[in-house]
Structures are given as C-alpha cells and as structure tokens.
DRENDO-1510 file (C-alpha; in Angstrom, 1 decimal, always signed):
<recs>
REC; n; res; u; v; w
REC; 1; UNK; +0.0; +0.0; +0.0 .
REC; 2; UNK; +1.2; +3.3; -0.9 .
REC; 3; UNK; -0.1; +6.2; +0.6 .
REC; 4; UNK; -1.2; +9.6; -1.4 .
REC; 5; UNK; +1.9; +12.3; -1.2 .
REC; 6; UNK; -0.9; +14.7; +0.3 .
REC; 7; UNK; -1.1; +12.0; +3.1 .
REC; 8; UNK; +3.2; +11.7; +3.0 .
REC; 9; UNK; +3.2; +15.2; +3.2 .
REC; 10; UNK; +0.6; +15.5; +5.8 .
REC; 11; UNK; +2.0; +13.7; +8.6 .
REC; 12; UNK; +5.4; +14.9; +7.4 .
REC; 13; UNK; +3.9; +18.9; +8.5 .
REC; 14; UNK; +2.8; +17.4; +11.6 .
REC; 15; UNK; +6.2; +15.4; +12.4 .
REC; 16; UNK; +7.5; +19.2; +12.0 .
REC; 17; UNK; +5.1; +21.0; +14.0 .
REC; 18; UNK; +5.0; +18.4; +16.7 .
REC; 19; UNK; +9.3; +18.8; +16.7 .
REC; 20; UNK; +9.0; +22.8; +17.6 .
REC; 21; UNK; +8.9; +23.5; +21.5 .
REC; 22; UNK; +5.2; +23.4; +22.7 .
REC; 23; UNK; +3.2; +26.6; +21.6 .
REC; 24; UNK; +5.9; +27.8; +19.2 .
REC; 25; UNK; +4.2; +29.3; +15.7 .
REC; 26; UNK; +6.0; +28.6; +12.8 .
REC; 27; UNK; +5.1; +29.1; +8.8 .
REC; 28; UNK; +3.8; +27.0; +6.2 .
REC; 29; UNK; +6.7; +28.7; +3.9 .
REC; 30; UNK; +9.2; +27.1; +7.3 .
REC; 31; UNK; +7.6; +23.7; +6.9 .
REC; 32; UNK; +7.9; +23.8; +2.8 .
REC; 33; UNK; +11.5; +24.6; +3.2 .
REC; 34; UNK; +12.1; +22.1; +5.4 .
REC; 35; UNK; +10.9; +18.8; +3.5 .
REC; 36; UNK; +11.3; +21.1; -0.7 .
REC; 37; UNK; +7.4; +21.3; -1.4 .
REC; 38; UNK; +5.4; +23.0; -3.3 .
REC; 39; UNK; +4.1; +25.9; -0.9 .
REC; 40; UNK; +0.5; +25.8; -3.1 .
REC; 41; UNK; +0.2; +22.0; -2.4 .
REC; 42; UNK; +1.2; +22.6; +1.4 .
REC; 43; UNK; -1.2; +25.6; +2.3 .
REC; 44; UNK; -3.8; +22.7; +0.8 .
REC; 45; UNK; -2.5; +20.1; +3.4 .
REC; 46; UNK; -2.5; +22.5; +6.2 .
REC; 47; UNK; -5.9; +23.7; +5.6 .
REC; 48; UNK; -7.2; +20.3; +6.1 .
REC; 49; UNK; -5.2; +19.2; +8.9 .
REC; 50; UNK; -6.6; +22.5; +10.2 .
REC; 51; UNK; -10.0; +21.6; +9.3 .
REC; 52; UNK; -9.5; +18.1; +11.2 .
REC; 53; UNK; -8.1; +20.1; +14.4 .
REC; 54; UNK; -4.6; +18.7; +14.0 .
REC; 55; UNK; -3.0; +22.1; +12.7 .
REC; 56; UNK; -4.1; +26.0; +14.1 .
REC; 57; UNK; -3.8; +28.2; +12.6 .
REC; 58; UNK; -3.4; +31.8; +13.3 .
REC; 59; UNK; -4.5; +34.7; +11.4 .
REC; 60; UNK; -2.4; +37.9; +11.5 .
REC; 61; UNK; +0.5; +39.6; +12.4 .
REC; 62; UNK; +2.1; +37.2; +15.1 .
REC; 63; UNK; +0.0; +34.7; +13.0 .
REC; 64; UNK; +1.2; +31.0; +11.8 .
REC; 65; UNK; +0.4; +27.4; +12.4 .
REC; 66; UNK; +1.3; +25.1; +15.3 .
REC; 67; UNK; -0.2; +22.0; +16.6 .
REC; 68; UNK; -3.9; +22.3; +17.5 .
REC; 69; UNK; -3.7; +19.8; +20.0 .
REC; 70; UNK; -1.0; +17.3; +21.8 .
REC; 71; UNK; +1.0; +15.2; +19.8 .
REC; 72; UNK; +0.4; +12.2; +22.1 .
REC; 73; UNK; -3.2; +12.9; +21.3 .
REC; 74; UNK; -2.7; +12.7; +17.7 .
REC; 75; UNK; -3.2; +9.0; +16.8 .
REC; 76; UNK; -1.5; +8.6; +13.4 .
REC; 77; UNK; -4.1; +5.9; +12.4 .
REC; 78; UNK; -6.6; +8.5; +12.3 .
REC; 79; UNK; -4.6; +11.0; +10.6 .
REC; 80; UNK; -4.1; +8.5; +7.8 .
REC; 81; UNK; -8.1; +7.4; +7.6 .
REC; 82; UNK; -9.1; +11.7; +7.9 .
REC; 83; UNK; -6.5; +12.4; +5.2 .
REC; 84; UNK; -6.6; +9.2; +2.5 .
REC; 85; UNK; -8.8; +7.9; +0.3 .
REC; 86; UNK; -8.7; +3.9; +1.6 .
REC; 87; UNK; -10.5; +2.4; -1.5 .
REC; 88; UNK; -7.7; +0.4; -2.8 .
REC; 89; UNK; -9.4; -1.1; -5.7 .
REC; 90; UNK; -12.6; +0.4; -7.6 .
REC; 91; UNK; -15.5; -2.4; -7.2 .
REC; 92; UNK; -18.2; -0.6; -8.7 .
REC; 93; UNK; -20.0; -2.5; -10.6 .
REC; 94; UNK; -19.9; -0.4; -13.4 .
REC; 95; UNK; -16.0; -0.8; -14.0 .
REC; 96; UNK; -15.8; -4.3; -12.0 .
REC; 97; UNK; -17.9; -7.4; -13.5 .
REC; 98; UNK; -17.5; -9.4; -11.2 .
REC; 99; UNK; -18.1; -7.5; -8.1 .
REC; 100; UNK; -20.7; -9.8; -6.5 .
REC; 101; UNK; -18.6; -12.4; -6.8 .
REC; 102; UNK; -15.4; -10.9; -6.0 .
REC; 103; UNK; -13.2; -12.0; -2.5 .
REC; 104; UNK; -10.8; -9.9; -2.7 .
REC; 105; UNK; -12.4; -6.8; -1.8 .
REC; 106; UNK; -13.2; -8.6; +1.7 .
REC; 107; UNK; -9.0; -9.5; +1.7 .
REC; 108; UNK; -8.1; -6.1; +0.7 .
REC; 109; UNK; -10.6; -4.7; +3.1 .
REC; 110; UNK; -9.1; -7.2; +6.3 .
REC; 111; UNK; -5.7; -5.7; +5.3 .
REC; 112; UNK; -6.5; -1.9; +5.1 .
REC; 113; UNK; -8.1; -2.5; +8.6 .
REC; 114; UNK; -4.9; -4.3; +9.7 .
REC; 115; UNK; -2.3; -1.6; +8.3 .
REC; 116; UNK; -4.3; +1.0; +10.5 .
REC; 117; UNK; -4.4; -0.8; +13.6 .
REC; 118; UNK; -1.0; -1.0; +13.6 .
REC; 119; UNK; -1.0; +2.8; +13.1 .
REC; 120; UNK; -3.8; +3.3; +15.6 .
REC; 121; UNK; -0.4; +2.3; +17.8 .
REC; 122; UNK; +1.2; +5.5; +17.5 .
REC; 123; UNK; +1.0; +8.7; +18.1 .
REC; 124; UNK; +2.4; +11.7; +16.9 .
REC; 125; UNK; +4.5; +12.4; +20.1 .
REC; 126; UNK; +6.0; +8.5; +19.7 .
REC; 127; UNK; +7.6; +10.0; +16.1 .
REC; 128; UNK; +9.4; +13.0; +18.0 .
REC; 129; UNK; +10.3; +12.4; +21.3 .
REC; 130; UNK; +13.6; +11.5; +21.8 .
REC; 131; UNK; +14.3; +11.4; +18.3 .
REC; 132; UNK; +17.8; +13.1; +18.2 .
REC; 133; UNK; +18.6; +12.6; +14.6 .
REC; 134; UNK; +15.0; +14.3; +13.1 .
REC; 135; UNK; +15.6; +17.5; +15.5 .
REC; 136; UNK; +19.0; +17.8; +13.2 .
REC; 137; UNK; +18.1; +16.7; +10.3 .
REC; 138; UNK; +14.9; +19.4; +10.4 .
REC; 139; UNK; +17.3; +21.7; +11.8 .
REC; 140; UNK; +15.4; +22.5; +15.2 .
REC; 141; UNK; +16.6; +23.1; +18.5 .
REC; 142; UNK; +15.8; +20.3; +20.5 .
REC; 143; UNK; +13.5; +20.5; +23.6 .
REC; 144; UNK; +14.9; +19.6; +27.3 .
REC; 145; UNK; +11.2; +17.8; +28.3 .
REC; 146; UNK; +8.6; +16.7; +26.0 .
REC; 147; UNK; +5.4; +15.8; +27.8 .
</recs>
C-alpha cells in the first residue's frame, strides 16, 4: 500500500510541527522549506489538517500554524483514515464485473483495517520524542522535556 503524497506530506507537516517546542508558531513557507514542497500543495494540506483540528492556525500579524492539540493525542491511524482515500481497488460495478462475486475486496478490506491498527499504535508524540537525529536533520533546537 502506498499512501497519497498529500497523506506523505501531511504527517510529514505534523512530524515538524510536533518537533518545535510546545506553543511555538512557525510558517507554512518554514515547513515547505524544510521537506522542498510546493508551498501551493502545502497551504492545501494545512488547511485540512486545520479543518480536522490537528493544525491552528493563526490569522495575523504574530499569525502562523502550530499544533492544535498534543501530539500524544494525535493517533497517526486516524490521521491516515481523515487524510486518505482507503478504497484500494474500484469495485463498482460499473468498471468491475465481477463485483458480486469478487473475495478480494473482503481480503483487501481485512488488510486496510490491519495496516491501521497497527498505526492506531502511534501517536504523533511517539515519532518525535527522543528522536535526536529528526531534531537535526529538520534543523530544530531540541527541547529539554517533551510531555
């Protein structure tokens, strides 16, 4: 299974966001430089990680995004389902003839499930903390306490 780049580039922005020190605002131009994305495609991730209350975002002057809640309440599982489009195979019966028939759907359904499950495992805060190497590879100071 191969997820969507907006989905790749999704938890990516929150891996980043969820590096900063608690509270701090950054930019989605910061995050864009950080991983070489388009800045277009990014605002479009941000704005539905917003819309899912993963991402704030602030309006204005002192204005930017940060997390909009903790990253150990971020459960990467559900990132994944809020973000991707899990239909691996079209069975319509339009473009599928033999759709009433057809088993693997129901084996292609059981692994979907199982690939999130494992992901329901994880959380945001279990990509960061502690993770010396991604505080210098994004270039970002890295915090004395995580909670």
């Amino acid at each position: 299974m191969q997820l969507t780049s907006f989905t790749d580039y999704g938890l990516r922005a929150l891996i980043f966001l969820a590096a900063l020190p608690a509270g701090r605002m950054t930019s989605i131009t910061e995050v864009t430089g950080a991983y070489g994305v388009s800045r277009n495609h990014m605002v479009k991730i941000i704005n539905q990680l917003s819309r899912a209350g993963y991402v704030a975002a602030v309006r204005g002057k002192n204005g930017g995004i940060r997390l909009g809640k903790p990253a150990s309440e971020i459960v990467i599982g559900q990132v994944v389902r809020d973000m991707e489009p899990l239909q691996l195979v079209n069975c319509h019966s339009d473009f599928c003839h033999i759709t009433p028939a057809c088993r693997l759907k129901t084996a292609l359904h059981e692994a979907v499930q199982c690939f999130l499950a494992v992901l329901d495992g994880y959380t945001l805060a279990d990509l960061v903390t502690d993770n010396h190497p991604l505080y210098q590879l994004l270039r970002i100071e890295q915090p004395s306490f995580r909670s």
